[in-house]
C-alpha positions, 0 to 999 in steps of 0.5 A, spaced: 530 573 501 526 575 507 520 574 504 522 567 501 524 566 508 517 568 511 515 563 506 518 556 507 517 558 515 510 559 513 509 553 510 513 549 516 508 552 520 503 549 516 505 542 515 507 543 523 501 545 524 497 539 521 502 533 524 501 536 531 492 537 529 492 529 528 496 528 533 492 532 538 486 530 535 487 523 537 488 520 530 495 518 530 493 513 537 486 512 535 489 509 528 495 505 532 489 502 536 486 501 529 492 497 526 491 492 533 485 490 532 486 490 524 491 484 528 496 488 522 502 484 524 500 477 522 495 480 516 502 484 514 506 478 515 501 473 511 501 478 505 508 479 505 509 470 505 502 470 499 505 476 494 512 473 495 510 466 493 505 468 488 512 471 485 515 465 486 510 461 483 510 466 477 518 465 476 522 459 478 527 461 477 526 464 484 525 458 488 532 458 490 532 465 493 525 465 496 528 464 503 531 470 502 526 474 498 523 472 504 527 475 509 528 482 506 520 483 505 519 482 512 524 486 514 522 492 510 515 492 508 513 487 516 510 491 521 515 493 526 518 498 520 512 500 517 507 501 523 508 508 525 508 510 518 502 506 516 498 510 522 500 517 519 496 514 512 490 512 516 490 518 521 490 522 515 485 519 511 480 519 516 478 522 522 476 520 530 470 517 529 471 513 523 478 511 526 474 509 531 468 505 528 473 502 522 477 498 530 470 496 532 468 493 524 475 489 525 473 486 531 466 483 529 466 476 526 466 479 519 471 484 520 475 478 523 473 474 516 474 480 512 482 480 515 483 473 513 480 472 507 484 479 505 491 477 503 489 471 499 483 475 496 488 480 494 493 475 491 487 472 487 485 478 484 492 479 482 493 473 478 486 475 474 488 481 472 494 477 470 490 473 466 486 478 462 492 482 460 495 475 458 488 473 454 489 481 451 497 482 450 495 481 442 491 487 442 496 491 447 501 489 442 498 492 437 496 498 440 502 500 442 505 498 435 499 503 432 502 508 437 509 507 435 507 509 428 503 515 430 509 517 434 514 516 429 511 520 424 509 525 428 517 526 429 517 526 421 513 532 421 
């Protein structure tokens, strides 16, 4: 029992201890300040308004609920409930420095057109790859009915 005691106080201490270093270190301010200058609040906020539109677009049976959807998205997914949460992803993926030269990219010119150009790229993307699935979907059909069958018969076995 006590040693399984030393164990989870060690590993608190470890996990403790890894926080506290981005927290030290810089990281967790520096990511923040990269989040501003990524002008994360209306890049999020765009993204959110294009994914769910393209959602829309997709089902139209949606359109009815779109304020709503709308509304929930930006309340659970807009930058005011995700931006702590989204600066210890980037302080833990990247270091000081890093931090840093990614916060004076997106100040450029072209890290300007980069954030602005991004959520539509992404949706764009999105919509290829629905695309080529929908051009394929009679061959991942047949697959997964090959699969099945292999399955099925090795449960016979």
């Amino acid at each position: 029992m006590r040693k399984t005691a030393g164990l989870i106080a060690a590993l608190w201490l470890a996990f403790a201890g890894q926080a506290l270093a981005a927290s030290e270190d810089g990281r967790q301010a520096a990511a923040l300040r990269l989040l501003e200058a990524m002008d994360m609040r209306v890049n999020l906020a765009r993204t959110i308004d294009q994914v769910t539109l393209a959602e829309v677009e997709k089902n139209p049976k949606l359109e009815p609920f779109k304020g709503v959807m709308l509304e929930f998205m930006h309340k659970y997914m807009g930058y005011d409930s995700l931006k702590d949460d989204l600066a210890k992803i980037y302080a833990d993926a990247f270091n000081l420095v890093e931090l840093d030269e990614l916060s004076r990219f997106y100040l450029t010119p072209v890290g300007r057109k980069t954030l602005q150009l991004l959520p539509e790229l992404t949706v764009q993307g999105g919509r290829m790859g629905e695309l080529k699935v929908q051009e394929h979907l009679g061959e991942l059909e047949a697959m997964i009915g090959r699969e099945a069958q292999r399955l099925q018969a090795e449960q016979k076995k």
